[in-house]
N, C-alpha and C positions, 0 to 999 in steps of 0.2 A: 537466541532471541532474548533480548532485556524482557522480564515482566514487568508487569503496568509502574511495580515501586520503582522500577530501572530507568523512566522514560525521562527523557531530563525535560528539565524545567523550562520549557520555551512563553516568550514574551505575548501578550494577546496584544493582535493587533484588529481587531475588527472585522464585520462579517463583508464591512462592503473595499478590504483592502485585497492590494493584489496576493501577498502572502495566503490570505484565504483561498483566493482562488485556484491558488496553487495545490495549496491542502487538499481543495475539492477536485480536481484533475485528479491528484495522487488517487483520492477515494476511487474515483470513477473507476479508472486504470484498475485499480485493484481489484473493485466490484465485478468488472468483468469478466479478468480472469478466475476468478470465483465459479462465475457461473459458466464458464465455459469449462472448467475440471470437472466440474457437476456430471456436464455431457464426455469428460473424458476427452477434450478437444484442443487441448489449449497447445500451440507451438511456439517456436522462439518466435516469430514475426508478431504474434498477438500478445508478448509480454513485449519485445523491442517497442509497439504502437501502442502499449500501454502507459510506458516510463519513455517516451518522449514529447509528452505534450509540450507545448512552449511554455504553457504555465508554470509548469514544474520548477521553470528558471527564477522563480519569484518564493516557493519554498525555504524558510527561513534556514540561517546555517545550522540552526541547531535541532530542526527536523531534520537535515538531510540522513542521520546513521539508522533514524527509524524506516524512513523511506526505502535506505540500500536495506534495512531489515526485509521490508516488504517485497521488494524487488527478488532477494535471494530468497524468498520462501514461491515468489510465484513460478521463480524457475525451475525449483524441484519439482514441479507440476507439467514440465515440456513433456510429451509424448507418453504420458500416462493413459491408461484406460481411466474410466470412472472407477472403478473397483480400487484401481492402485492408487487413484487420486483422494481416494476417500482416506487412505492410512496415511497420505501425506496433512489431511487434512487440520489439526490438533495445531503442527506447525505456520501453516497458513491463516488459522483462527487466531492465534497470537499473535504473528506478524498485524493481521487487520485490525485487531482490539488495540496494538497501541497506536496506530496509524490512526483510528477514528480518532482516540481520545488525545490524540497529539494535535490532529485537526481539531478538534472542540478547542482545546487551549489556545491557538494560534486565532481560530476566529471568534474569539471572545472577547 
Protein backbone atom coordinates (compact mmCIF):
# COMPACT_ATOMS: atom_id res chain seq x y z
CA UNK A 1 0.00 0.00 0.00
CA UNK A 2 1.50 3.45 -1.06
CA UNK A 3 1.56 5.83 2.15
CA UNK A 4 -0.25 9.04 2.02
CA UNK A 5 3.62 10.64 0.55
CA UNK A 6 3.08 7.74 -2.23
CA UNK A 7 -0.47 8.95 -3.53
CA UNK A 8 0.12 10.57 -6.72
CA UNK A 9 -0.74 13.79 -7.46
CA UNK A 10 -4.29 13.79 -9.18
CA UNK A 11 -6.01 16.99 -10.76
CA UNK A 12 -9.04 18.71 -8.80
CA UNK A 13 -11.87 18.77 -10.52
CA UNK A 14 -14.81 19.90 -8.48
CA UNK A 15 -17.36 18.82 -5.92
CA UNK A 16 -20.24 19.03 -8.46
CA UNK A 17 -18.10 16.90 -11.45
CA UNK A 18 -18.64 13.41 -12.30
CA UNK A 19 -14.96 12.45 -11.28
CA UNK A 20 -16.21 13.41 -7.86
CA UNK A 21 -18.93 11.37 -7.88
CA UNK A 22 -16.91 8.74 -8.72
CA UNK A 23 -14.56 9.28 -5.87
CA UNK A 24 -17.71 9.19 -3.58
CA UNK A 25 -19.18 5.77 -4.99
CA UNK A 26 -15.42 4.51 -4.28
CA UNK A 27 -15.81 5.90 -0.60
CA UNK A 28 -19.16 4.60 -0.25
CA UNK A 29 -18.10 1.03 -1.41
CA UNK A 30 -15.39 1.02 0.72
CA UNK A 31 -17.32 2.62 3.81
CA UNK A 32 -19.33 -0.47 3.58
CA UNK A 33 -17.14 -2.97 3.53
CA UNK A 34 -15.75 -1.54 6.55
CA UNK A 35 -18.55 -1.92 8.37
CA UNK A 36 -19.59 -5.09 7.46
CA UNK A 37 -15.73 -6.69 8.65
CA UNK A 38 -16.69 -4.98 11.77
CA UNK A 39 -19.59 -7.62 11.88
CA UNK A 40 -17.12 -10.24 10.36
CA UNK A 41 -19.67 -10.36 7.30
CA UNK A 42 -18.18 -9.26 4.30
CA UNK A 43 -18.20 -11.80 0.99
CA UNK A 44 -16.98 -11.64 -2.45
CA UNK A 45 -20.65 -10.43 -3.75
CA UNK A 46 -20.38 -7.37 -1.28
CA UNK A 47 -16.92 -6.19 -2.42
CA UNK A 48 -17.88 -7.24 -6.33
CA UNK A 49 -21.33 -4.74 -5.47
CA UNK A 50 -18.96 -2.44 -3.88
CA UNK A 51 -16.37 -1.79 -6.80
CA UNK A 52 -19.02 -1.88 -9.59
CA UNK A 53 -20.90 1.07 -9.19
CA UNK A 54 -21.18 2.78 -12.72
CA UNK A 55 -19.77 5.81 -11.12
CA UNK A 56 -16.48 4.32 -10.67
CA UNK A 57 -16.29 4.65 -14.71
CA UNK A 58 -15.79 8.40 -14.27
CA UNK A 59 -12.78 7.99 -11.41
CA UNK A 60 -9.86 9.72 -12.79
CA UNK A 61 -6.88 7.49 -14.49
CA UNK A 62 -4.80 8.52 -11.89
CA UNK A 63 -6.90 7.48 -8.98
CA UNK A 64 -7.57 4.26 -10.48
CA UNK A 65 -3.90 2.27 -8.66
CA UNK A 66 -5.42 3.79 -5.23
CA UNK A 67 -8.75 2.43 -5.77
CA UNK A 68 -7.27 -1.21 -6.97
CA UNK A 69 -5.30 -0.41 -3.55
CA UNK A 70 -8.74 -0.22 -1.93
CA UNK A 71 -10.22 -2.87 -3.69
CA UNK A 72 -7.25 -5.50 -2.71
CA UNK A 73 -7.31 -4.54 0.85
CA UNK A 74 -11.24 -5.01 1.09
CA UNK A 75 -10.65 -8.50 -0.25
CA UNK A 76 -8.37 -9.70 2.44
CA UNK A 77 -11.45 -9.18 4.44
CA UNK A 78 -13.77 -12.17 2.28
CA UNK A 79 -14.78 -14.62 4.83
CA UNK A 80 -13.18 -13.23 7.93
CA UNK A 81 -14.68 -13.47 11.29
CA UNK A 82 -14.69 -10.01 13.05
CA UNK A 83 -11.69 -11.11 15.34
CA UNK A 84 -9.52 -11.98 12.03
CA UNK A 85 -10.91 -8.97 10.47
CA UNK A 86 -9.80 -6.81 12.92
CA UNK A 87 -5.76 -7.76 12.35
CA UNK A 88 -6.53 -7.29 8.85
CA UNK A 89 -7.57 -4.02 9.83
CA UNK A 90 -4.09 -1.55 9.93
CA UNK A 91 -4.04 -2.65 5.97
CA UNK A 92 -7.68 -1.64 5.21
CA UNK A 93 -7.17 1.69 7.38
CA UNK A 94 -4.42 2.67 4.90
CA UNK A 95 -5.90 1.51 1.82
CA UNK A 96 -9.11 4.00 3.03
CA UNK A 97 -6.81 7.10 4.28
CA UNK A 98 -5.49 7.26 0.80
CA UNK A 99 -8.69 6.72 -0.87
CA UNK A 100 -10.32 9.55 1.27
CA UNK A 101 -7.56 12.01 0.80
CA UNK A 102 -7.40 11.05 -3.08
CA UNK A 103 -11.17 11.78 -3.05
CA UNK A 104 -10.63 15.33 -1.19
CA UNK A 105 -8.02 16.13 -4.14
CA UNK A 106 -10.06 15.02 -7.11
CA UNK A 107 -13.22 16.95 -5.43
CA UNK A 108 -11.46 20.07 -4.89
Amino acid sequence: MPSPSDIPSVKAYGEASPECAGMSAALMGATRIGGLADQGKVTQGDVEAAYTDPLLNDIPVDAVPILADMKTASMSLVGLDAAAAQAQLGTFQSALSNLVATAEAVCS
